[in-house]
Each structure stands twice: as structure tokens, then as C-alpha cells.
C-alpha positions as CSV (number, residue, x, y, z in Angstrom):
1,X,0.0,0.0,0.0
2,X,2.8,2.6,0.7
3,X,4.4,1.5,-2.2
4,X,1.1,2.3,-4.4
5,X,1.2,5.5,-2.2
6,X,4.2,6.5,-3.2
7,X,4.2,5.5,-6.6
8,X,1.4,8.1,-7.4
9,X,2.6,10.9,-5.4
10,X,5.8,10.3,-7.8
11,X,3.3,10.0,-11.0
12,X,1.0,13.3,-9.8
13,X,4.6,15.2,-9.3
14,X,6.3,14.3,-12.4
15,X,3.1,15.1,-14.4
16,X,3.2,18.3,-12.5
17,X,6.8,19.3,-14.0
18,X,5.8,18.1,-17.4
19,X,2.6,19.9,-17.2
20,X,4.7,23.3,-16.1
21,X,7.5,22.5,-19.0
22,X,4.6,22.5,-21.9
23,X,2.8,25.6,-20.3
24,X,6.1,27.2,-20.8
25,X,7.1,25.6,-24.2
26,X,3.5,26.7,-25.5
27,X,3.7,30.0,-23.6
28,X,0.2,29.2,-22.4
29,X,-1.5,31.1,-19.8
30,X,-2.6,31.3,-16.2
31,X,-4.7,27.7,-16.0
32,X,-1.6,25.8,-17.4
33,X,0.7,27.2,-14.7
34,X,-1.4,27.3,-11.9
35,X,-2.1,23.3,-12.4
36,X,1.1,22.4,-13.2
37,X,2.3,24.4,-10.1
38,X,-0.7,22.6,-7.8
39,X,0.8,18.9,-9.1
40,X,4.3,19.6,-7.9
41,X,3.6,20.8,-4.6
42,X,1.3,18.2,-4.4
43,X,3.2,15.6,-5.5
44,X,6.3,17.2,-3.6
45,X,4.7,17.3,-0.5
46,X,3.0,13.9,-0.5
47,X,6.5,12.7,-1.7
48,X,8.2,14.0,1.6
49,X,5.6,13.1,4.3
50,X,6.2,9.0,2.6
51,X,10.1,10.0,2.8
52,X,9.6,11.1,6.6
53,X,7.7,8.6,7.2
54,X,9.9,5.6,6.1
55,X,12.8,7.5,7.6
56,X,10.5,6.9,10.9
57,X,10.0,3.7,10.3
58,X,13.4,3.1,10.1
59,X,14.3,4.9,13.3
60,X,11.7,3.0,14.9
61,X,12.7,-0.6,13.7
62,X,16.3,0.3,15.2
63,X,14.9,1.5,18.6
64,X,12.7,-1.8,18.8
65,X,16.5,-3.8,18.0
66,X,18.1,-2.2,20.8
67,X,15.5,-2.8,23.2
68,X,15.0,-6.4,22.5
69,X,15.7,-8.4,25.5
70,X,19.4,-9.6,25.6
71,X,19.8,-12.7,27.2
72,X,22.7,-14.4,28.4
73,X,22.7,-18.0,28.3
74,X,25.7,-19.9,30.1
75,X,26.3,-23.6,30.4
76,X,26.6,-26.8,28.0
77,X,25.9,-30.2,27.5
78,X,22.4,-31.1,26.7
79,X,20.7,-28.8,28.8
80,X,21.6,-25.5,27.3
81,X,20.4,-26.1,23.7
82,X,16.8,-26.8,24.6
83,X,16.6,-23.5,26.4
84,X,18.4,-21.8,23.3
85,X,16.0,-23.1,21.0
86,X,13.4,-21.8,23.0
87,X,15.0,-18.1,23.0
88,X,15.6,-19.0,19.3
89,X,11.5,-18.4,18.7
90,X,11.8,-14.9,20.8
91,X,13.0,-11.5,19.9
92,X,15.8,-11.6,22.3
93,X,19.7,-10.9,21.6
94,X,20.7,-14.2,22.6
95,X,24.6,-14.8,23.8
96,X,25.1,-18.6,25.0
97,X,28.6,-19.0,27.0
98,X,29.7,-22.4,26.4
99,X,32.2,-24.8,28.7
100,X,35.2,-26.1,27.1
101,X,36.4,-28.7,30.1
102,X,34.6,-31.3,28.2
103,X,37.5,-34.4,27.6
104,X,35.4,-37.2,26.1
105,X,34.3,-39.1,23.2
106,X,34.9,-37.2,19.6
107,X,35.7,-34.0,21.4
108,X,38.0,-35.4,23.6
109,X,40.0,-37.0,20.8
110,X,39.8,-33.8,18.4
111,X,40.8,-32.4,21.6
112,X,44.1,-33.7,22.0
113,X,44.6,-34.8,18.7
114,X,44.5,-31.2,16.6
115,X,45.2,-29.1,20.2
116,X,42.3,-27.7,20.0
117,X,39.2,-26.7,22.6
118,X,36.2,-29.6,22.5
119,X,33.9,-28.7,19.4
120,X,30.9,-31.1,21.0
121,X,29.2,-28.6,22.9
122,X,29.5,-25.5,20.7
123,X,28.7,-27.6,18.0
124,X,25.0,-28.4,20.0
125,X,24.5,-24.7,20.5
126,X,25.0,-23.3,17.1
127,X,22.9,-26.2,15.9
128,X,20.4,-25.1,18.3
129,X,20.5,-21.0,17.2
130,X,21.1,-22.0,13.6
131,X,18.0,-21.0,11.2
132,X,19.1,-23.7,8.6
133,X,17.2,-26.5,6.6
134,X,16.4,-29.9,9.0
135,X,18.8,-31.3,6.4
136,X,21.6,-29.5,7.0
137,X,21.6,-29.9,10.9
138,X,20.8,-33.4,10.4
139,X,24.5,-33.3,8.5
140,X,26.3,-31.3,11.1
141,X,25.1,-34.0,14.1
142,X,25.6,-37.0,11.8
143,X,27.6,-39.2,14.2
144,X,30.5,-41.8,11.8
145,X,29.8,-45.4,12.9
146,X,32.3,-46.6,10.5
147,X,34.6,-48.9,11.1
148,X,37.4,-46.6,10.5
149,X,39.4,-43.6,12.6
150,X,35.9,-41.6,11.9
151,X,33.7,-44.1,14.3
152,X,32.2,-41.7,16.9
153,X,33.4,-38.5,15.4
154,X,30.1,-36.1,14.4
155,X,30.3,-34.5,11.0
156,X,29.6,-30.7,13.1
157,X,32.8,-32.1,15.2
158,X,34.9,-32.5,12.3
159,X,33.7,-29.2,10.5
160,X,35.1,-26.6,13.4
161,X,38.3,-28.5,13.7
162,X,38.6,-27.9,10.1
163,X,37.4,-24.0,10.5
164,X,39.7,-23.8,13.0
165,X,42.5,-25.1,10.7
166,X,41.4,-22.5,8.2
167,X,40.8,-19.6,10.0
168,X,43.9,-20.1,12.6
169,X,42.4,-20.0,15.9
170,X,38.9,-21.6,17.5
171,X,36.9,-18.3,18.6
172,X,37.7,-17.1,15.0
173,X,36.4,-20.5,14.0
174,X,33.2,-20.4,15.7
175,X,32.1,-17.3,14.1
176,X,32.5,-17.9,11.3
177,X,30.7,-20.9,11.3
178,X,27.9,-18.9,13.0
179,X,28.1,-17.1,10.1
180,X,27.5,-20.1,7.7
181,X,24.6,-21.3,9.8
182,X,23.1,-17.9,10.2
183,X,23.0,-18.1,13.8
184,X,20.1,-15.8,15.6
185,X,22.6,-14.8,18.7
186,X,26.5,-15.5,19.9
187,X,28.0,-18.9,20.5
188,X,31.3,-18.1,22.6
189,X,33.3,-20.8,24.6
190,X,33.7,-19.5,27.9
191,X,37.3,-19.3,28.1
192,X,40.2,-18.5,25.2
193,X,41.7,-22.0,25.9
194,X,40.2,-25.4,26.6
195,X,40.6,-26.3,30.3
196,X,40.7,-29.5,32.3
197,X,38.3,-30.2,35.2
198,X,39.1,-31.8,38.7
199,X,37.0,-33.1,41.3
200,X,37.8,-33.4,45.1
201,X,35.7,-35.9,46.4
202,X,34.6,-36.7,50.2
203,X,36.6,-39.0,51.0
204,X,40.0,-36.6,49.6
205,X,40.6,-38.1,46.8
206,X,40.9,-36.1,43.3
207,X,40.6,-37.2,39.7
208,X,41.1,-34.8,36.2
209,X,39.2,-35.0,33.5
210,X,35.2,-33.9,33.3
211,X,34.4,-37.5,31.3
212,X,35.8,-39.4,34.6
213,X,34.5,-37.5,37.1
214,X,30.8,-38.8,37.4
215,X,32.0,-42.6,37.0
216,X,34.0,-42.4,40.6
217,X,30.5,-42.7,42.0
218,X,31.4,-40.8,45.0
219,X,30.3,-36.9,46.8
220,X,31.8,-34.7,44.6
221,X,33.1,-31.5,47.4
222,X,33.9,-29.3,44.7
223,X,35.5,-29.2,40.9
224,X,38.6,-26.9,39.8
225,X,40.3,-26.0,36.8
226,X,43.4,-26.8,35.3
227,X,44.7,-23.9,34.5
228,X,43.0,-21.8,37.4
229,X,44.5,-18.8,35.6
230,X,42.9,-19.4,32.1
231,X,41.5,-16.0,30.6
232,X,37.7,-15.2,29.9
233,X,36.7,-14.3,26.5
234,X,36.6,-10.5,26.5
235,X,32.8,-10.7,24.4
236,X,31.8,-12.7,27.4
237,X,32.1,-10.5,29.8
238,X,30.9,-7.7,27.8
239,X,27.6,-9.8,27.0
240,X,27.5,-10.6,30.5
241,X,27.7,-6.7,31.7
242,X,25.0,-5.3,29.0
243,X,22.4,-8.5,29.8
244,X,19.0,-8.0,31.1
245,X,19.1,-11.6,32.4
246,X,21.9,-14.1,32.9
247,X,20.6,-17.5,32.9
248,X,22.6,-20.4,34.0
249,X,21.4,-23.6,33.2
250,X,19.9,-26.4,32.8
251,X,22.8,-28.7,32.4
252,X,24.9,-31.4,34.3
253,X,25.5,-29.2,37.6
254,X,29.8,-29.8,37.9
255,X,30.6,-30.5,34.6
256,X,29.0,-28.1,32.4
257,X,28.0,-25.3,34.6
258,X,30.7,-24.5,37.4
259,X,33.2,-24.7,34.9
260,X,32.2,-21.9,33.3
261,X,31.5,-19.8,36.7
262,X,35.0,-20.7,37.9
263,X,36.4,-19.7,34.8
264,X,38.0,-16.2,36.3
265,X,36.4,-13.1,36.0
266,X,33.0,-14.5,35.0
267,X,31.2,-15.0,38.5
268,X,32.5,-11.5,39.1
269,X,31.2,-10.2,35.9
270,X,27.6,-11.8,36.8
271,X,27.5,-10.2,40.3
272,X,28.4,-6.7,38.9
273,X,25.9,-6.9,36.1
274,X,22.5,-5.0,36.8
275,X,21.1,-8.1,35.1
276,X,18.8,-10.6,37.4
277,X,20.9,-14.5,37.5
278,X,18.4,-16.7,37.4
279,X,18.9,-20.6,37.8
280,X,17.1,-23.4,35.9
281,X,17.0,-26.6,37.8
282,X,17.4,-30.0,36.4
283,X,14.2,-31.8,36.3
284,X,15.7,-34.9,37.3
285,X,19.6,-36.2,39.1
286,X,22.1,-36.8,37.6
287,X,24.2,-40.1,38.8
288,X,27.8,-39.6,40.1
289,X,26.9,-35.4,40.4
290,X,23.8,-35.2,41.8
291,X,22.5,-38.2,43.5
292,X,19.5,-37.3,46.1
293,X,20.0,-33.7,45.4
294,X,17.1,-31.1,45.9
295,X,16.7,-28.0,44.5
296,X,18.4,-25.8,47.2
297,X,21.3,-29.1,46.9
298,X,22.0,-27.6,43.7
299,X,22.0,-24.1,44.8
300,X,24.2,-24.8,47.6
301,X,26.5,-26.4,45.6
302,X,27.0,-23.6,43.5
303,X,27.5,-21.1,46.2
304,X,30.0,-23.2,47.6
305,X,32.3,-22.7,44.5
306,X,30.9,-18.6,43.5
307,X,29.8,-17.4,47.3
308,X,26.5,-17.2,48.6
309,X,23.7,-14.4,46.8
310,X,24.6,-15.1,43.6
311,X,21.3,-15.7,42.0
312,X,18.1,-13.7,42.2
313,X,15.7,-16.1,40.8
314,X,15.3,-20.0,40.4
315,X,13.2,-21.8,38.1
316,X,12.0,-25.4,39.1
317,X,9.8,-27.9,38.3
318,X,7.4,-28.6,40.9
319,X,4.7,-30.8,38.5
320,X,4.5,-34.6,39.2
321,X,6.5,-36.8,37.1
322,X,4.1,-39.6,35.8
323,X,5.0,-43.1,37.5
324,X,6.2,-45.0,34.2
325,X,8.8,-42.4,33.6
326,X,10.3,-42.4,37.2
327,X,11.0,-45.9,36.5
328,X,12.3,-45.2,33.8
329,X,15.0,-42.8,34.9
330,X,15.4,-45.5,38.6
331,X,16.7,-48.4,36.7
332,X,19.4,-45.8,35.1
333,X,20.3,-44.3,39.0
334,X,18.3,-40.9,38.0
335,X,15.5,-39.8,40.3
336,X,12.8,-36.4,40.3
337,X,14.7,-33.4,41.9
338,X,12.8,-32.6,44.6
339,X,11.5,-28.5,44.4
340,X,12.1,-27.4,48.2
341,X,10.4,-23.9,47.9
342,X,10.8,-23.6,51.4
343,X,14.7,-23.9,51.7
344,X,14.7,-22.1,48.2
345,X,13.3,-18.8,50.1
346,X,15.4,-19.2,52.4
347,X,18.4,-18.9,50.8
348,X,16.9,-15.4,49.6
349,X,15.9,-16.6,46.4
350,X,12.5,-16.0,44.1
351,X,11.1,-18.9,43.5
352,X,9.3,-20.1,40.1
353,X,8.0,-23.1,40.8
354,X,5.2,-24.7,38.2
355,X,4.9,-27.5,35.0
356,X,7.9,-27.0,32.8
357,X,8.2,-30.4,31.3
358,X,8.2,-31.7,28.3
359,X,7.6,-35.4,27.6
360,X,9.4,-36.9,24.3
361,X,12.2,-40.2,25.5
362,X,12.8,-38.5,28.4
363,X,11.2,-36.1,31.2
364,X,12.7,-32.4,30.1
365,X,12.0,-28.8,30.1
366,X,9.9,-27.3,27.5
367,X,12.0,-25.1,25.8
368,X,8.9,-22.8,24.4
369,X,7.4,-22.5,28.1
370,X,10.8,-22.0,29.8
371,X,12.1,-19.2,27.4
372,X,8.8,-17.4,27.7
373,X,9.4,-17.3,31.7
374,X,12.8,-16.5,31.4
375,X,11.5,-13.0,29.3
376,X,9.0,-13.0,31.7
377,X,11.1,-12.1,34.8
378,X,12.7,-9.0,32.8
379,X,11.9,-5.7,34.3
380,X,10.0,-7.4,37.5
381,X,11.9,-6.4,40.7
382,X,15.7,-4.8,40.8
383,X,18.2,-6.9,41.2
384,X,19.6,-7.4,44.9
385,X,22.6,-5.5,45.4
């Protein structure tokens, strides 16, 4: 309709100038002039109030991109990409800050084999943020099973080690293929290196290596890096600062979420942020991390690595998990994390407790219904200081 709009008032203007350039050709009077005269201002005018207008328009498309939401997104494994493809249906600046402890399977051997930081769990989150055909990220997590050195290697695996080949370094990589997947927000690995993860267990003993640590099968006390003096990635912490919520979670509780928070300058960078830290609870334990754990268990656990206050907000499942699924999840050593409101407020926390799951193979969060709630809390109380 503008379009049309405009069209004419570019027809009635034009006409207008040709109308005044045969008046004077013909050297015709008064009625001649006086209608050409009328067409161009007409046509003039009209012409300006569409080019104002559109300029508006403009201006007012760029205020609404600045004020989307941003959204901060930190974790890995195989809880972070069902929130991110959650955001991915929003209008939110997305930024997801993924580990790079993990030491196993394909990214473990790409790992150590091309000195490289694990691709695995980048590779989940751009899949996740990617707008691309269902063919193409069926390509990129195409797992080999041949019976060659590709067996257990995924195709997205074996793409960023080759990016990262090109390009010369793996942040560089990662954009890039962002990039190629048009990716609606940031992927960046938490750290500038890939790190090793240790685990102190009750009993004293310590093992390295995040793909070992929940088959010991014993209290985990607390996890550390190797290096403890690796560097943030500068964009983290600047995502971090300008976010109007930092979400951390869900995902395996010491080996894809403290890593990142121990990572230095990080849990810092969330506590000076003006941004409300919300946490998304596992819906169900995790064996050799969180056996028996409640909600406030996993809290705890945090603040025993980061320092007590550090979130404002929780998120949590408090809907009953259908028999037939627990059972499912008992003969594998998993079991329903229990939503403790009460302990939850008492650590000084909010508490969003409702359904958030989503039944497929397993008991998980509904990535549509958790996103929404994360947006949700934006702009509800300040943050504590």
C-alpha cells in the first residue's frame, strides 16, 4: 500500500513538471501554470511526508533492535540447547557461554589430537540457534559409525576442527561458522583456551578429567580447573555486563555449569551486572553429580564454588512426574529433583515453581514455556545488590 502510495505521489509530481514544461514551451496562460504548479507541490509534498515517514519507520525498527531483551545463556551439555532453541522463537539478543572442560568421546579425541578446545558442545548450541534447513543440521550431528578412525566423530565435530585449521584460531572458527549457519545470537566458549576439570571428592581423593568424574560414583566437594589462571573471553564479559538476564542452566551441575563460573572473572562479571541471574534446575539427578540432590542441593552447591547471593531467581519444576517415567529414569540411578520452595526462600531466592516439562524419550524442560518465563522475569523487581 505505501508503495502504491508512493508511486502516485511520484506520478501526480512528475506530471506536475511536465505539465509546467509545456505551459512554458507553449507560452500558455494562467490555467496551465497554476495546475502544473498545484501537481508539484502536491506531489512534492505527498512525496516527503512517505520519505519522513519511512525514515520513521526506520528509526523506529532500530529502537525496537536495541530494546529487545538480551539474554545471556551460560552452560553446555544437553541442557543448554533446549533453552536456546526456546530463545531462538523470541525476539531476544541471545549470547550462549559455552564450557570447554569437556574431555570425552569425539571432542575429547579432536581435543588432543588437533590441540584444540572440544567442538561437542558448541557444536549443540549453534545447531540449536542456527536458522538452517532440517537437512543441514541433520548433517552437522551425523555421528560416523564406520569402522574406520571416523567411528564416533560427528560431522559438526569435524567441521570446526577444520574452520579452525582455516581460519587459525577456534573463537575465530566459531564465528565464522555462525556465520555459515546464520545463527540468531553468539556462540562463545567460555574461556580462550580449553581447560581441564578436577574433582575433590569426600573421601580426599581427586581425579582430572570432566568425562571421569561422574563414574568415581562418590560426593563430589567441589570441581577446579586446570589452568585456574585461564583467561575469559573478553565478548563474554561484555555480554555478561550489557544483559538484562543471565541464565545459567539447565545442564549437568559440575561439569557443564561450574566450569564456566570458575572460569575467572565470569562470577564477578555476573555479580556486577545489573542483570537478574536466574537458575534453571534440572528436572531430574544426575548419577555420580547429583545423586539425592534437591533443588536448594544444587544451589548450595554452587554457592560453595561462586559465594553465597549469587542468583536472584530459580526456576523449578514442581509438576508430578508420571510413574512410568520415574521408573524409567530409577533403573538408570536418575530420580525427580525434589522442588524445596521452602529452603529455596530461604536462601533469599524467588522462587518459580510450576509444569515445565516436556515429555518426548525423556522427562525435560519445555524449551517454548521455559524461554517465555525467562523474558518473563525481565523488568519485574531490581536486582539485589
Amino acid at each position: 500500500m505505501r508503495k502504491k502510495q508512493k508511486a502516485i505521489a511520484q506520478a501526480v509530481f512528475v506530471f506536475g513538471i511536465g505539465l509546467l514544461a509545456a505551459s512554458f514551451a507553449a507560452h500558455e496562460g494562467f490555467k496551465g501554470w497554476t495546475i502544473g504548479t498545484l501537481c508539484v507541490i502536491l506531489g512534492g509534498v505527498a512525496l516527503l511526508f512517505a520519505r519522513v515517514r519511512n525514515q520513521a519507520r526506520v528509526k523506529l525498527q532500530a529502537i525496537q533492535e536495541e530494546r529487545r531483551p538480551r539474554v545471556v545463556a551460560i552452560g553446555g551439555g544437553t541442557g543448554q540447547p533446549v533453552l536456546l532453541r526456546g530463545l531462538k522463537g523470541q525476539h531476544a539478543e541471545i549470547t550462549a557461554v559455552v564450557t570447554v572442560a569437556d574431555d570425552g568421546g569425539s571432542s575429547g579425541r579432536l581435543r588432543s589430537e588437533m590441540f584444540m578446545p572440544p567442538p561437542g558442545d558448541i557444536r549443540n548450541c549453534l545447531v540449536a540457534l542456527a536458522d538452517t534447513e532440517p537437512l543441514l543440521e541433520e548433517l552437522l550431528q551425523y555421528r560416523f559409525d564406520t569402522a574406520s578412525e571416523l567411528a564416533g566423530h560427528s560431522f559438526g565435530n569435524l567441521f570446526l576442527a577444520a574452520m579452525t585449521g582455516i581460519t587459525g584460531d577456534f573463537e575465530t572458527a566459531v564465528k565464522e561458522t555462525s556465520r555459515v549457519l546464520a545463527v540468531r545470537g553468539r556462540v562463545l566458549p567460555s574461556a580462550k583456551r580449553d581447560v581441564h576439570l578436577a574433582a575433590v571428592f569426600e573421601d580426599g581423593t581427586r581425579i582430572v578429567g570432566e568425562s571421569a568424574i561422574p563414574k568415581v560414583g562418590k560426593r563430589i566437594v567441589r570441581v577446579e580447573l586446570e589452568p585456574k589462571d585461564v583467561e575469559p573471553l573478553p565478548e563474554v564479559l561484555e555480554a555478561i555486563a550489557q544483559a538484562d538476564v543471565i541464565v545459567v542452566g539447565p545442564g549437568s551441575l559440575y561439569t557443564s555449569l561450574l566450569p564456566n563460573l570458575l572460569v575467572p572473572g565470569i562470577a564477578q562479571a555476573v555479580r556486577q551486572s545489573p542483570a537478574k541471574a536466574v537458575y534453571i534446575c534440572n528436572v531430574m539427578t544426575q548419577p555420580g553429580e547429583t545423586d539425592r540432590f534437591s533443588a536448594s542441593d544444587h544451589i548450595k552447591a554452587i554457592y560453595d564454588h561462586v559465594g553465597p547471593g549469587f542468583f536472584d531467581m530459580i526456576i523449578v519444576n514442581s509438576a508430578t512426574i508420571p510413574q512410568s517415567v520415574i521408573e524409567q529414569y530409577e533403573s538408570k540411578g536418575s530420580h525427580p529433583v525434589a522442588a524445596d520452595v521452602e529452603n529455596l526462600h530461604k536462601l533469599g531466592l524467588t522462587v518459580i515453581a510450576r509444569n515445565f516439562l516436556h515429555y518426548a524419550m525423556y522427562a525435560r524442560h519445555d524449551a517454548d514455556m521455559v524461554a517465555t518465563q525467562v523474558l518473563a522475569l525481565i523488568g519485574r523487581e531490581h536486582r539485589r545488590k
